[in-house]
N, C-alpha and C positions, 0 to 999 in steps of 0.2 A: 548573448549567452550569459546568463546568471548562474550563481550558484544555487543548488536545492535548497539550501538553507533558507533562502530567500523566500520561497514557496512557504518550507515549513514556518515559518516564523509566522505568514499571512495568515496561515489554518490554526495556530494558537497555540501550537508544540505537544497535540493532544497524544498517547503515547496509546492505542487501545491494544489488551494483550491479555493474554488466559495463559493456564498451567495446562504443561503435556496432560496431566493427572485430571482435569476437569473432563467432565462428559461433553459429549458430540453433543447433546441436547441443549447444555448449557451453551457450549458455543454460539449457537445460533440462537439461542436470545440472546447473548452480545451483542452477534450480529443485524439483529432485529434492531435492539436498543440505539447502537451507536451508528444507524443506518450506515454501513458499510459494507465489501463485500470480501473483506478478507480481515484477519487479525494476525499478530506477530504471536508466538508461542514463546514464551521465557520459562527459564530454569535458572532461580536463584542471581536473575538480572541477566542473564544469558541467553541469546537468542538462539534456540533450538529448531524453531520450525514456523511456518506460517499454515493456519486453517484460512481456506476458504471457502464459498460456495462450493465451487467448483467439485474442492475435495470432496464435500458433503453428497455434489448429488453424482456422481462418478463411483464414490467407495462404499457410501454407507444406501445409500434412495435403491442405486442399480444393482447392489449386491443384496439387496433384504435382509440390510443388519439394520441393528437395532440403535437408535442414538443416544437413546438414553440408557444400555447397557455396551456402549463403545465410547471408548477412550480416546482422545485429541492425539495424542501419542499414534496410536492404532493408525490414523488416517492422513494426518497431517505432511504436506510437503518438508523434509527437511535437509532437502540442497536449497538454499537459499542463497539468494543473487544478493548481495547487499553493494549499496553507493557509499558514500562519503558523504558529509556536510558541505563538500568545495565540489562534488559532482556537478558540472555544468545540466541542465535543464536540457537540453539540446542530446548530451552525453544519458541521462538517465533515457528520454526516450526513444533516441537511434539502440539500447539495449534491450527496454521493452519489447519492442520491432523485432528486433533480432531474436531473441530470445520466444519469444510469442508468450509473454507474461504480460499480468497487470497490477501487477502488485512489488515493489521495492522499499525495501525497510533501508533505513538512512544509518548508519553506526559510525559513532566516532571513537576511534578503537577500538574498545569493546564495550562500550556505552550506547546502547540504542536511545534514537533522538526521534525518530520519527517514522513514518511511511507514508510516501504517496502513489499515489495509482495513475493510471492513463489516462482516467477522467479529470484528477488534477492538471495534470500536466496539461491536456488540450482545455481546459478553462485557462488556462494561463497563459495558452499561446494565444487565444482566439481575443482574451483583454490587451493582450500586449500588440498584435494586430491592429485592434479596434484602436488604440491611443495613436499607433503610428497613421493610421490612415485621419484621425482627425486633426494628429499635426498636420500632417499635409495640405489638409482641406485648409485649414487655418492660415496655414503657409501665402497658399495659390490667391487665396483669397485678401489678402494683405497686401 
């Protein structure tokens, strides 16, 4: 069990994040840009909300609004689940799980430091896996 920090530190402390005030349009060339599939919403460093796909094609695709005349605000998830930096990896995604999310923004305080997703997390379990199974091998073989 590691800390997320640990993860976040590997991915390069990238912070990706829009204003409530920016259009659903713009979102997703974010999203396009920073191939991802969710972003954190800030107000004045303040995390407000998270856009993601999901909201996109749920609120704005199946409702016949318009995205580039709807607001991030308008659509955006904003009960959001936040970790810690000392969140153990194991602890972020038994929450996931539970939760049936895939997207957790990391806050130290009131300082947002990061966010990883379920697809981080299972690359990081399936490398940490891979290392323990080729100590082994290395072990048995010695």
């Amino acid at each position: 069990m590691r800390p997320i920090l640990e993860l976040l530190e590997k991915q390069g402390g990238a912070v990706w994040s829009l204003s409530p005030d920016d259009s659903v349009y713009q979102a997703l060339e974010m999203l396009a840009e920073c191939n991802v599939g969710a972003l954190m919403v800030l107000q004045a460093d303040k995390l407000v909300g998270i856009f993601s796909e999901r909201d996109y094609t749920r609120k704005i695709a199946l409702a016949g609004l318009s995205s580039k005349d709807t607001n991030v605000r308008d659509i955006m998830t904003s009960q959001v689940l936040t970790v810690t930096p000392k969140t153990s990896t194991d602890d972020c995604m038994a929450l996931m799980s539970q939760k049936k999310i895939r997207h957790l923004p990391v806050v130290d305080g009131s300082k947002v430091v990061g966010m990883v997703s379920i697809r981080d997390l299972m690359d990081d379990i399936i490398k940490d896996r891979e290392q323990t199974i080729t100590q082994l091998q290395n072990y048995i073989t010695s």
